[in-house]
N, C-alpha and C positions, 0 to 999 in steps of 0.2 A: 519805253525801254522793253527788251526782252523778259521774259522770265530766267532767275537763274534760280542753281541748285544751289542747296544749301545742306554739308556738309560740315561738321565740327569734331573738334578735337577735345575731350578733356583729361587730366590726369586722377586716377583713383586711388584715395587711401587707405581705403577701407573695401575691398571689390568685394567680400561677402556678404557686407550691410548695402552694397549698391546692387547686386545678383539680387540679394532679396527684396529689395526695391522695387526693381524693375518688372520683377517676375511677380510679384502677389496681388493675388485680386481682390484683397481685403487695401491696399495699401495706392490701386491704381482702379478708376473709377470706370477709363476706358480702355480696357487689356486684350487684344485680339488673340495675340499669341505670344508661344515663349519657344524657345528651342537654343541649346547648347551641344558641341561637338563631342560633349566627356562628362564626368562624372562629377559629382560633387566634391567627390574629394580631394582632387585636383586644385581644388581654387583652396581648398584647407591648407595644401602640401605648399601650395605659393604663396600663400599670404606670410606660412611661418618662412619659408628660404629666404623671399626677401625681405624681411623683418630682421632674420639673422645678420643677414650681410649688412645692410642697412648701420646695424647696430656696431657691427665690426668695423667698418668706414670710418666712422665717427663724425659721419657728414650732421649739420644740424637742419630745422625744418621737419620734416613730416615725410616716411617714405614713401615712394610711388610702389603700389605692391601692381598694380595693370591701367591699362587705358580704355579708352571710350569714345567711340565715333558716334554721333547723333547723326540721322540720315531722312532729312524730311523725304516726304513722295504728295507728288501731284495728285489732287483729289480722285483722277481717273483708278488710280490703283484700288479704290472700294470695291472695283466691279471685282476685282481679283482675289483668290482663296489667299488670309492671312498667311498660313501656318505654310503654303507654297511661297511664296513671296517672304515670308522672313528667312526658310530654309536655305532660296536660291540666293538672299546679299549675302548669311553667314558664309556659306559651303563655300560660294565665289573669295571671300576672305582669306578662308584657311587653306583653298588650293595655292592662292598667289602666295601665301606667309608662312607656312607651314608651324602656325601654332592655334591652341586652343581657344575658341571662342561660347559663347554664352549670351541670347540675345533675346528683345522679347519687342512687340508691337503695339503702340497707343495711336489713342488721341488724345489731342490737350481736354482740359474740363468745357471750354469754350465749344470745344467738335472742330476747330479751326485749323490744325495740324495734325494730320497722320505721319507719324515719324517711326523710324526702329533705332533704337538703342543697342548697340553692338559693341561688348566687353571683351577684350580680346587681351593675353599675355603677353608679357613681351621676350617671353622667353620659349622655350622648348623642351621637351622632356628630353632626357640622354637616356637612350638606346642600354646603357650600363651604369645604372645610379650608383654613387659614392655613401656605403650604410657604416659609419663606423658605431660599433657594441662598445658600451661602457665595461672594461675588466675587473671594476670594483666601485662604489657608489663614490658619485664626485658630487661633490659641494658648488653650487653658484651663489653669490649677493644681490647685492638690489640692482648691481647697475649691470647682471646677468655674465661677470666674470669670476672663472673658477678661483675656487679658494680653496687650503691644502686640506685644511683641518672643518670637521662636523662642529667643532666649538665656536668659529668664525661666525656663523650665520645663525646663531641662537641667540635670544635674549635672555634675562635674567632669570625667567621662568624654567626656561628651559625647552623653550619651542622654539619653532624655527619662524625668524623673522618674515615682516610682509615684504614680499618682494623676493624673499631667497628663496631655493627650490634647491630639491638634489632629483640626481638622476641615479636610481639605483644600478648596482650590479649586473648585466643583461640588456639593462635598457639603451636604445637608441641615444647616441648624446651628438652626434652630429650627421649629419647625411646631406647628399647634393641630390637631389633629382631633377634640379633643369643647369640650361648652360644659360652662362652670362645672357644679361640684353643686349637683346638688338637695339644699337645705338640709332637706330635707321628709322624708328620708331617714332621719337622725337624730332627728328630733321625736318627741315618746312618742306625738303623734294616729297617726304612719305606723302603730307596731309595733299599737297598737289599733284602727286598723281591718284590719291585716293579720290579727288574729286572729278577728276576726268575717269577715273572707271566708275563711278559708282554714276556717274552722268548718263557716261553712254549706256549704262546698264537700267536706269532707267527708263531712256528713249526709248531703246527697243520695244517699250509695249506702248510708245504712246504715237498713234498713224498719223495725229493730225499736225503736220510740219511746223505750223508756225504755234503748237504748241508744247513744244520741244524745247530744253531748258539749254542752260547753257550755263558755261562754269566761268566767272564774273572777271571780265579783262581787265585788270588793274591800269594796264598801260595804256588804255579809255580813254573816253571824255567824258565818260561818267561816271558820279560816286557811289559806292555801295549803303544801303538801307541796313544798317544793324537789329537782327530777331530779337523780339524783347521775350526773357523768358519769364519762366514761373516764379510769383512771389518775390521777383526781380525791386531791390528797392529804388534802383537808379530808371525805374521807370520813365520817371517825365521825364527824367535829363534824356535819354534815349530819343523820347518821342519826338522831344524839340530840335533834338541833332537828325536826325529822322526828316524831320520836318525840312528842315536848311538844305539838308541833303537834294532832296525833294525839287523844291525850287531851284537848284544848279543843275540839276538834270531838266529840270523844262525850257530853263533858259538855252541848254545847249543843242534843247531840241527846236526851238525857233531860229538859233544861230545855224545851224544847217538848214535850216527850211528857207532862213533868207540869202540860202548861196553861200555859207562862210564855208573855208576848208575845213576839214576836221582838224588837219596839221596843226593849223592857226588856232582851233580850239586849245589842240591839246599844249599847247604852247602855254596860253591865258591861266588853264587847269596849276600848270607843272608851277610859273613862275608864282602866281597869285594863290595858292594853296599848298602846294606840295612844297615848294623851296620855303615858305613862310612859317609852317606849320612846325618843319624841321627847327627854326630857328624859335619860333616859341616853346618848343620842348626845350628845348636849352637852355632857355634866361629861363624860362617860369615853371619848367615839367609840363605833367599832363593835366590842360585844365579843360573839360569841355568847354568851356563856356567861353575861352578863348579862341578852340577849333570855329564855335560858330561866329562867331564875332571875323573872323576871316576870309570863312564862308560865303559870308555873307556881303564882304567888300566886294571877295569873284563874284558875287553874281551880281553886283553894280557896274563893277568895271568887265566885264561881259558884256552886259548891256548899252554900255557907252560904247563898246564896240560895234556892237550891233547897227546902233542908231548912224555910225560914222561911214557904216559899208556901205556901199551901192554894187549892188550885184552888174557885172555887165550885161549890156541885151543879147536876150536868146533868140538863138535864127528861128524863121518859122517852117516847120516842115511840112512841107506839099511832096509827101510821097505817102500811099495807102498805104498805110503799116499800123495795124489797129494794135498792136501791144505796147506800142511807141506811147500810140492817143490815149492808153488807156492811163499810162503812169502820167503823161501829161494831166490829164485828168484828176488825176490822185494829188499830184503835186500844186492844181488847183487849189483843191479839198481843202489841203492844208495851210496854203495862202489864205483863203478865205476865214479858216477857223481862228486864224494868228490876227487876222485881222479885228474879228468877233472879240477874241481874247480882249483884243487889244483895247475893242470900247467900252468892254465890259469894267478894266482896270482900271482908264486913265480916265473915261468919262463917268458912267453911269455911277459907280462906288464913289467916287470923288462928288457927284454931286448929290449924292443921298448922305454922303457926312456934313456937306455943307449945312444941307436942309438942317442937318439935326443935330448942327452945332447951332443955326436960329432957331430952332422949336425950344425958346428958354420963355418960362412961366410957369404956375402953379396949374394954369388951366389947358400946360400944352399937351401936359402927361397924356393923353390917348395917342397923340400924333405921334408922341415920339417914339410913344413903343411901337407904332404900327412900320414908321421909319427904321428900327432897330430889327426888325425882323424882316424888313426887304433889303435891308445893307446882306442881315446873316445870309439869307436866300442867295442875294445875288453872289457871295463868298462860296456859297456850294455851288451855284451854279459856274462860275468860272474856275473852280476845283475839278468839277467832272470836264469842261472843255479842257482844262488843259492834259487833262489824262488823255482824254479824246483823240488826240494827235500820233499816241501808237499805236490805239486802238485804227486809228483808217489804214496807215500802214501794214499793220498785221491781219488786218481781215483782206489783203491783197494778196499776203504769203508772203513779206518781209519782218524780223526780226523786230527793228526799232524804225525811228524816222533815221538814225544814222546809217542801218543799213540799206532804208531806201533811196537817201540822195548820194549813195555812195552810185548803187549801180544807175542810178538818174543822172548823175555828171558824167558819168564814164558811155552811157548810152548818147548823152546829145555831144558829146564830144567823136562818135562813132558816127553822129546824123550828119555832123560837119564834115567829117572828112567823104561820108559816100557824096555830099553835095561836090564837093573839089573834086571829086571823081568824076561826077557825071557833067562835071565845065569840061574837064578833059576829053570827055567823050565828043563832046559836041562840038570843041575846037579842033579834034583830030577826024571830025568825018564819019564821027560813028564807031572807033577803033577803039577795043579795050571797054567796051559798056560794064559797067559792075553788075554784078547775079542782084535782082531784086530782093530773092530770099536772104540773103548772105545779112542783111540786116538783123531781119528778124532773129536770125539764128545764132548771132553777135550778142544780142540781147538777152536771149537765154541764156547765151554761155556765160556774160557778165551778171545775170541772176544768180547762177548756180556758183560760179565762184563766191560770190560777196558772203552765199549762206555757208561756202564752208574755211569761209575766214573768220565767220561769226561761231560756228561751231569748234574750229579746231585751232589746235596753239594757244590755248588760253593761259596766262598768267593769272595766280592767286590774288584776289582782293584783297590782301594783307599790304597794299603800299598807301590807304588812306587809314585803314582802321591802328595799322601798327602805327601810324602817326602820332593818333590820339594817344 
């Protein structure tokens, strides 16, 4: 599979205690930089307006006073000045939204994620703020509504109770300084076009093409990998849904490598996962543990798929066309490595458990551990092959294997028809010969389309994860 970007959303309730978060270098271990478009006071004046409002609604829960994009970057961006590179996501921000932001640049504790954290309002300053002066001290209660009388809000003492306040004479008792939210903010269109800009705004510093991200096609054949974050309790559950994940994306990289359409893939995906998934939200909610349990049926019956296809025979082509031979070649590679997979799974592991379900006695203890530790071996070693399989494709200058047997069918489908060309040639006398180049140049043009179907038009990965 491709690399994609990764892009999130979350809501803030507290944006002062999350500003100083983000930003302190007593609080964050690895801090490159920080930079905001305004002043601190700003986020004072927002926190209390929407606090106000908030309270006046009578909405329950917890207000949203701002939001929060988390924006991983490719390790290539170390080469690049922090304090340039946080400046250029915010500024890009606040020219598209036209409101305030505040942002700062890590790594995880691990060094494994360099990301910027970007706090942004959801409101706007007005041009002409609403200050209304209190004309004589007003009285508030606990639940911060005015009351007529100073005796209201006193206890028996003769102080003013906890939670009541007044506002004296002169003083500020109400003011507006932003306008409403942008509802636009919250909408799923906001977070997917944020990922397609903040995508391409990465690419641009990164030359090497097939290390170029990509914003994650839901409408696929394959599943998206969920980030485990910080201090995250639902870690294993993650890892193991991670895991399932994982192996339905390999499976559906050998169903394309042995000829299957993607169509037909994506068919197996929608029916066996996506329509299933809906319906166990329904009877049961959201339980992981039933997403993978379903998972994990698609990648059985995926595979009985697999086993029941018989690709048709491909013509053999005798014309020089070395870019042709080279993806043939590739497409080898990949036969072969599926094949290697394959004895690694169904043979070698199968009969290293055998052995060492017989290695039973008190004096077999050496065997079996030396047994248990070339089962573990040969489990990494057919972990790394099967990773293996995007790795040949991408060191050619293709995406995934799906974008390379996309433009591989579309190219021997292009072989066949210059052969039907050149019978006509040769049953008309030589009349209407096809350009020899006209191949090769067929084949680029079907490289370069496949890359900018893979890069553009993308849909949000929110159609497996909203599932869960």
């Amino acid at each position: 599979m491709a690399r994609h970007s990764f892009i999130q959303i979350q809501k803030l309730t507290d944006v002062k205690g999350r500003i100083d978060y983000i930003s302190s270098q007593e609080k964050q271990e690895n801090l490159y930089a920080t930079y905001q478009t305004t002043t601190s006071d700003l986020w004072e004046n927002l926190s209390v307006e929407n606090q106000q409002e908030f309270q006046k609604s009578g909405a329950k829960g917890k207000c949203i006073e701002a939001r929060e994009l988390i924006i991983a970057l490719p390790e290539q961006y170390l080469e690049y000045n922090p304090q340039e590179v946080l400046k250029r996501f915010t500024d890009d921000f606040k020219q598209r939204h036209e409101v305030e932001c505040v942002s700062a640049l890590h790594h995880n504790k691990k060094m494994t994620n360099y990301h910027i954290h970007l706090i942004f309002s959801e409101r706007q300053l007005l041009e002409n703020p609403a200050v209304k002066i209190a004309p004589r001290n007003m009285f508030y209660n606990e639940s911060g509504k005015r009351v007529r009388t100073k005796k209201e809000i006193l206890n028996e003492a003769g102080n003013v109770k906890e939670g009541c306040h007044i506002i004296f004479k002169g003083g500020v008792y109400e003011q507006q300084l932003f306008t409403c939210k942008n509802a636009y903010f919250k909408s799923k269109e906001f977070l997917k076009k944020e990922k397609q800009v903040y995508t391409e705004l990465i690419n641009q510093n990164i030359t090497n093409p097939t290390e170029k991200l990509q914003v994650f096609n839901s409408n696929g054949v394959y599943l998206p990998t969920k980030k485990v974050g910080k201090n995250n309790p639902k870690e294993a559950e993650i890892l193991a849904d991670n895991k399932t994940r994982q192996e339905w994306n390999y499976s559906v990289d050998e169903a394309l490598i042995s000829g299957i359409e993607e169509n037909e893939i994506y068919r197996i995906k929608r029916e066996e996962i996506a329509v299933k998934v809906k319906a166990s939200i329904k009877e049961n909610g959201n339980k992981p543990g039933l997403f993978r349990r379903i998972v994990e049926q698609a990648v059985k019956c995926l595979k009985r798929f697999i086993e029941k296809w018989k690709a048709p025979p491909k013509p053999v082509l005798n014309i020089d066309m070395a870019e042709f031979r080279s993806m043939q070649y590739i497409k080898r590679q990949l036969d072969d490595r599926l094949r290697a997979i394959h004895q690694v799974e169904n043979r070698i592991i199968p009969d290293l458990e055998n052995r060492l379900n017989n290695a039973k006695g008190m004096f077999k203890g050496k065997e079996r551990k030396e047994i248990q530790c070339d089962i573990a071996e040969e489990k990494k070693r057919l972990a790394y092959m099967k990773q293996s399989l995007s790795a040949v494709v991408r060191g050619a200058g293709y995406h995934d294997v799906c974008n390379f047997m996309t433009v591989y069918s579309q190219a021997e489908k292009e072989v066949m028809h210059y052969e039907k060309e050149m019978e006509i040639y040769r049953n008309h006398g030589g009349e209407n010969e096809p350009e020899r180049g006209s191949l090769e140049k067929t084949l680029r043009r079907l490289k370069e389309e496949s890359r900018q179907r893979s890069t553009g038009n993308k849909k949000l990965e929110k159609h497996t994860r909203g599932a869960r």
